[in-house]
C-alpha positions in Angstrom: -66.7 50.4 19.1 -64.9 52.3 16.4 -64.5 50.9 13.1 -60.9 50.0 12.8 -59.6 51.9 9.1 -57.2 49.2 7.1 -55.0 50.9 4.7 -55.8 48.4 1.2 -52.8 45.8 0.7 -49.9 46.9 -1.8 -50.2 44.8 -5.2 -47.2 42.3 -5.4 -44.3 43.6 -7.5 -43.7 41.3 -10.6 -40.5 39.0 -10.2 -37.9 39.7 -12.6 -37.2 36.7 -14.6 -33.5 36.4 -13.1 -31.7 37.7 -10.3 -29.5 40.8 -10.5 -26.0 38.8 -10.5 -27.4 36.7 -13.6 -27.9 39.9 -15.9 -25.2 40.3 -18.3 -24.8 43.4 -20.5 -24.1 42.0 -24.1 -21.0 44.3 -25.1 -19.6 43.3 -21.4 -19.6 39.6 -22.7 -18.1 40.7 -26.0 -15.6 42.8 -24.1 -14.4 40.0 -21.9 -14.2 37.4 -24.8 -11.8 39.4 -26.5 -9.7 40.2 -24.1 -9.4 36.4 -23.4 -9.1 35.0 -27.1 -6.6 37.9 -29.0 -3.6 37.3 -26.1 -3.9 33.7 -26.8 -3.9 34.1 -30.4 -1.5 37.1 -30.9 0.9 35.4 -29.0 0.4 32.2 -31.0 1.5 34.1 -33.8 4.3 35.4 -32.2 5.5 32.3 -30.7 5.2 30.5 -34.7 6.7 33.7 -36.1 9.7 34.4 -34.1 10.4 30.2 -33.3 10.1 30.9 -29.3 10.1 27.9 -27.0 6.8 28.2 -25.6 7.0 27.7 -21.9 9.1 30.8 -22.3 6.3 32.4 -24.4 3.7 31.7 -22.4 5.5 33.5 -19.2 7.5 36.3 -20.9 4.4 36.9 -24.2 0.7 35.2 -23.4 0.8 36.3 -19.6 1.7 40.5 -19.9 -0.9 40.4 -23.0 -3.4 38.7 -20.8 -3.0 41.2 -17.9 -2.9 44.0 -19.7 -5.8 43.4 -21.8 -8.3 41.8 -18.7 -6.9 45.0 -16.8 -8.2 46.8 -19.8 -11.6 45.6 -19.9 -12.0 45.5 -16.5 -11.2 49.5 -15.7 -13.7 49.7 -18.7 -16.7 47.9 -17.1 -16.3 48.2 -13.3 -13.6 51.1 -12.8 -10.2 50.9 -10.9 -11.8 48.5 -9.1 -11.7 46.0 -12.1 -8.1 46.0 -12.7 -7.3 44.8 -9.7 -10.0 42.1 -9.8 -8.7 41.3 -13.4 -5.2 40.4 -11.8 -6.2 38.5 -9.4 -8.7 36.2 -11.8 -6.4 36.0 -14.6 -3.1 35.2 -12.0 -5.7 32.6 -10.3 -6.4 30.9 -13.5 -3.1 30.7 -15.2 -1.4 29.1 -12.1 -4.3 27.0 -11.7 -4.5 25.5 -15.3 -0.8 25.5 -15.2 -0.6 23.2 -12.2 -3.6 21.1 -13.8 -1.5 20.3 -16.7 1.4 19.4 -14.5 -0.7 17.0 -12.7 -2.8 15.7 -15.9 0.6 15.2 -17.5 2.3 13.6 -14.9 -0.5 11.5 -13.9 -0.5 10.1 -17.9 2.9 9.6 -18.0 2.8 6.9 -14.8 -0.3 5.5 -16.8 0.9 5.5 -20.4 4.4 3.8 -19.3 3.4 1.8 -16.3 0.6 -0.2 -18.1 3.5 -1.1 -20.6 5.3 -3.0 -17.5 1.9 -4.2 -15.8 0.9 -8.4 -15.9 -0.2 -10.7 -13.1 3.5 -11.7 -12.9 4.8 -8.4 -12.1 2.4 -7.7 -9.4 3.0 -11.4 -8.1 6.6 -12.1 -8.2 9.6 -10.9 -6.7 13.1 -10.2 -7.8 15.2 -12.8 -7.1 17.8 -13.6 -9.7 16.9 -10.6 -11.6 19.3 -8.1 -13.3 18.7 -4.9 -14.8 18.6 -6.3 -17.7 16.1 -9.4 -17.4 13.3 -9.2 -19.8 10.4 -7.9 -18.4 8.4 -11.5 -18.7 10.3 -11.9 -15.6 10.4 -10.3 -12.3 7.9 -8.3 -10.5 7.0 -6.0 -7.8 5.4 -8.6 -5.2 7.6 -8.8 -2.7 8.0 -4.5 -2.5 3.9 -4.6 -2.6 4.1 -6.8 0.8 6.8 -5.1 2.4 4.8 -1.6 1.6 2.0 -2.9 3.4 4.1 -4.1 6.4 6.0 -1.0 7.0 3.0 1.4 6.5 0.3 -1.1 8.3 2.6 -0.7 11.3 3.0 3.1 11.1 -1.0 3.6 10.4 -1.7 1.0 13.9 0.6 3.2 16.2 -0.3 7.0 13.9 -3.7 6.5 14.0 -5.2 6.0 17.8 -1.9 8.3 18.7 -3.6 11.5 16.2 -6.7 10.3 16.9 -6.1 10.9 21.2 -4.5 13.9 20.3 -7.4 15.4 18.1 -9.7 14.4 21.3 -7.3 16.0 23.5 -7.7 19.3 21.9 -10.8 19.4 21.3 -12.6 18.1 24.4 -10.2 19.0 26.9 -9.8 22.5 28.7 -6.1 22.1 29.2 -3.8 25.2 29.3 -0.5 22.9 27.5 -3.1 22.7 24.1 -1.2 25.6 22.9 1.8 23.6 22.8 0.3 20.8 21.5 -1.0 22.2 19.0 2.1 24.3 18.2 4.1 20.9 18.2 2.0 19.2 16.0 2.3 22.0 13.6 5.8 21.7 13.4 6.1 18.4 12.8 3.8 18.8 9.7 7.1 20.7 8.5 9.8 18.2 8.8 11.7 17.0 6.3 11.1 13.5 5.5 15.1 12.7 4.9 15.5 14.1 8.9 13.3 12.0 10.0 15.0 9.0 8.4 18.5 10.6 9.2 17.4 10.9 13.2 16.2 7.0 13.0 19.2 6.1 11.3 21.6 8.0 13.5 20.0 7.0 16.7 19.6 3.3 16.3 21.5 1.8 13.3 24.7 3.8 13.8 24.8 3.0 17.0 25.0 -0.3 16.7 21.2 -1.0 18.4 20.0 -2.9 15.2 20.7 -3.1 11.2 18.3 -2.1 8.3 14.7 -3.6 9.1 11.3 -3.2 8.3 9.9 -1.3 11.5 13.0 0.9 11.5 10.8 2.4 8.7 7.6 2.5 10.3 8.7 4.4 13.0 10.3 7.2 10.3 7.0 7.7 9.0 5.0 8.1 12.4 5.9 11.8 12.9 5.3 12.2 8.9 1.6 10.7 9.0 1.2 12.0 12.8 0.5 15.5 11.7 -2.1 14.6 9.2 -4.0 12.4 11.0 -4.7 14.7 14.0 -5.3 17.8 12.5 -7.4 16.8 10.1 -9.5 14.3 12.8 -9.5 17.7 15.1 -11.1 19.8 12.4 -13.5 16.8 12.2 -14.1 16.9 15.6 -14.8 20.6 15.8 -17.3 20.2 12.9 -19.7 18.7 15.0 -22.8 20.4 16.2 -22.7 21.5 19.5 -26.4 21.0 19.9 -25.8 17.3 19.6 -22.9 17.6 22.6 -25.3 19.3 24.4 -28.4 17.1 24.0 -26.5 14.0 25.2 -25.2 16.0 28.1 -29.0 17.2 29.0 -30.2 13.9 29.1 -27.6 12.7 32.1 -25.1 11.0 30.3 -21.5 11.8 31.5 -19.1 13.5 29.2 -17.0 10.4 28.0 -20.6 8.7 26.5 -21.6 11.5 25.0 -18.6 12.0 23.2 -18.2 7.8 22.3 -21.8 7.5 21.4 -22.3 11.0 19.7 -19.7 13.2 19.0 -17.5 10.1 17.5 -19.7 8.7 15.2 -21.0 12.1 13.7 -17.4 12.9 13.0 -16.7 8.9 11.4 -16.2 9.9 7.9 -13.7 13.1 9.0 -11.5 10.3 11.2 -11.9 8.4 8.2 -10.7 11.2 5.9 -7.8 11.9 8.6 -6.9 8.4 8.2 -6.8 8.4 4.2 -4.5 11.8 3.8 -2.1 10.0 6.2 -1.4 6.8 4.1 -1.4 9.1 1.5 1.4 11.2 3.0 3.7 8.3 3.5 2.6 5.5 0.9 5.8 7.5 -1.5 8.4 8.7 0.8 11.3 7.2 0.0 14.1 9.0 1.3 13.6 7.8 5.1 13.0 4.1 3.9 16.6 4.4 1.8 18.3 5.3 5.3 16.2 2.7 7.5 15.1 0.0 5.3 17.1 -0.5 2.6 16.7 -3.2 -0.3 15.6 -6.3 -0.7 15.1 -8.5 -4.3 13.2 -11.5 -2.2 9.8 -11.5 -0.4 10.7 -10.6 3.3 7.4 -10.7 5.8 9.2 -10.3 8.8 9.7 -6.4 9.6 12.8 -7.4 11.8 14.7 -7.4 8.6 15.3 -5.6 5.6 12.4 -5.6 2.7 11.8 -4.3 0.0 8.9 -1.2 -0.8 7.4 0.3 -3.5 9.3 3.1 -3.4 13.1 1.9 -2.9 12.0 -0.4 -5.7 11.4 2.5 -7.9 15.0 4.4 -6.4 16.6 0.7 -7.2 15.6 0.6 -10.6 15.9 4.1 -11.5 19.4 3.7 -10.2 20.5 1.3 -13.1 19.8 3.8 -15.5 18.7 0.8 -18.0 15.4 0.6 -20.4 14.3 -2.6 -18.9 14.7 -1.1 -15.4 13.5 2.2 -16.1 10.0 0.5 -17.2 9.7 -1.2 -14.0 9.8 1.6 -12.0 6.8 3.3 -14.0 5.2 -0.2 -13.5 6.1 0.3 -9.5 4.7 3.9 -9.8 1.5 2.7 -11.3 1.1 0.0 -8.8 1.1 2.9 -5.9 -1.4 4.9 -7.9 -3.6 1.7 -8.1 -3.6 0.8 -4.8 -4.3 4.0 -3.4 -7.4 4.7 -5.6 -8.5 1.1 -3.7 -8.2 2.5 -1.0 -9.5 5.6 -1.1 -13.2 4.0 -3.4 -13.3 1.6 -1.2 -13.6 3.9 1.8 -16.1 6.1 -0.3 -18.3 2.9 -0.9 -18.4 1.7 2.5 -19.1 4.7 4.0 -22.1 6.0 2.0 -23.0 2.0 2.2 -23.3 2.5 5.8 -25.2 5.9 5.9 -27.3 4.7 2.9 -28.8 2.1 5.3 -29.3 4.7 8.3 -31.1 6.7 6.1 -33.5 3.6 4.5 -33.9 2.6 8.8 -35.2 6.4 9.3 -37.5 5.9 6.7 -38.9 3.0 7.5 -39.6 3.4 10.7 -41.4 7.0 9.9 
């Protein structure tokens, strides 16, 4: 038997110390923090010199500077290629940081001015016997806080197994009318809030069917929260592995256990999500409660009549255009952005809570 001739093993090529997209040339760096520091500081100078507002500055001074000098740099480093790249990265960033701000600064604002307004009373009582210009030791939001609750409580219990069926639909289902569906649903993502209170209003309190009343509301903010809730529950759906469809359809069980007792769960914290976003669309419209619910000053629990919300309480007090009154809506709007981060940690905590304990079962039982 013939000696079989191996050809000696290749010695191992030393790793370099970090990878190709971590090298940076030193006068690339110097090149780039230039470019990003002299804009903002020439036109600073400009701005001081010349006394220019500076939103109109920073559009019409900091921005051309910007591009041209990232444009610059970048035709220097990677060729035409760069100046293009340079746009788009410095047009990313600006609008970005820009829409930051907006959000940071708004955000303080509610907080900064809303705490001013915010005591157990305010959250507890209602506004009965209270004018616009009742000292703030009086009054509160309680009675708008319970009638928010009603109207979008009611809204979530029809929206939510409604979006829910619909995601299912269009995602487990083989039908040829998903396309229209789907196309529906997409539209209604686009409607106006005011229409849908004008339709509501025009359909059943013009016509003498009812007055003003809490589920008049409600049923405003169904096609508004509908959207949400099933596409992002369908995109939840369709996240699911289809091994895991599969498997429970090898093993014999028929297509509507599979999908209760394996696709469902594994999509939990997506219907969950798609839940969330929807109170979060509707929690501050206020145009279609204004044309279907109306106000209220006392505490109303029964959604056959009118009540009072969160945010006609805000519109009501912005409306009287008095100091008093224009610190209890920042107190209302700080009341919304409490309860919704409520919701939205307490739906964080119980579902890692949950898959915490899945996780410490797996273990053990290995």
């Amino acid at each position: 038997m013939e000696n079989l001739q191996t050809t000696p093993a290749l010695p191992a090529l030393p790793r370099p110390a970090k990878s190709p997209w971590q090298m940076r040339n030193p006068k690339s760096t110097r090149s780039i923090i230039l470019a990003s520091v002299l804009p903002a500081l020439a036109s600073l100078a400009l701005t001081f010199s010349l006394n220019i507002d500076g939103a109109i500055a920073m559009l019409t001074i900091f921005l051309p500077m910007q591009f041209a000098a990232a444009s610059f740099v970048g035709f220097k480093i990677f060729g035409r290629k760069g100046v293009a790249d340079a746009g788009l990265v410095i047009f990313t960033i600006f609008f970005s940081t820009l829409v930051g701000v907006l959000l940071i600064s708004v955000l303080f604002s509610v907080v900064t001015e809303g705490f001013k307004a915010l005591s157990p009373h305010f959250i507890s009582q209602n506004n009965v016997y209270i004018t616009p210009t009742t000292s703030l030791e009086y009054g509160g939001v309680g009675h708008a806080v319970l009638g928010t609750f009603i109207i979008v409580g009611l809204s979530t219990l029809v929206t939510v197994p409604l979006g829910i069926a619909l995601a299912v639909y269009l995602t487990e289902t083989r039908s040829k009318a998903r396309g229209t569906v789907r196309t529906l649903v997409q539209a209604m993502s686009g409607l106006p809030s005011v229409v849908a209170g004008l339709f509501v209003y025009a359909a059943l309190i013009t016509t003498g069917f009812t007055t003003y009343a809490g589920w008049l509301g409600s049923v405003a903010l169904i096609p508004l929260m509908l959207p949400t809730v099933t596409r992002v529950a369908e995109e939840a759906l369709r996240l699911v592995p289809v091994e895991l469809r599969n498997g429970a359809l090898a093993l014999g069980a028929p297509a509507y256990r599979s999908f209760l007792s394996v696709t469902l769960p594994a999509a939990k914290s997506g219907i969950i999500t798609a839940v969330l976003l929807g109170i979060a669309r509707i929690i501050g419209e206020t145009a279609p409660l204004l044309l279907t619910v109306n106000y209220a000053n006392d505490t109303v629990l029964d959604p056959l009549q009118a009540m009072a919300s969160l945010p006609t309480y805000i519109y009501q007090n912005l409306d009287s255009a008095n100091d008093t009154s224009l610190q209890r809506a920042w107190g209302a709007a700080f009341v919304i952005l409490i309860f919704v981060a409520i919701i939205f940690t307490a739906a964080r905590i119980a579902t890692r809570s949950k898959t915490a304990k899945k996780s410490s079962k797996k273990v053990v039982k290995k």
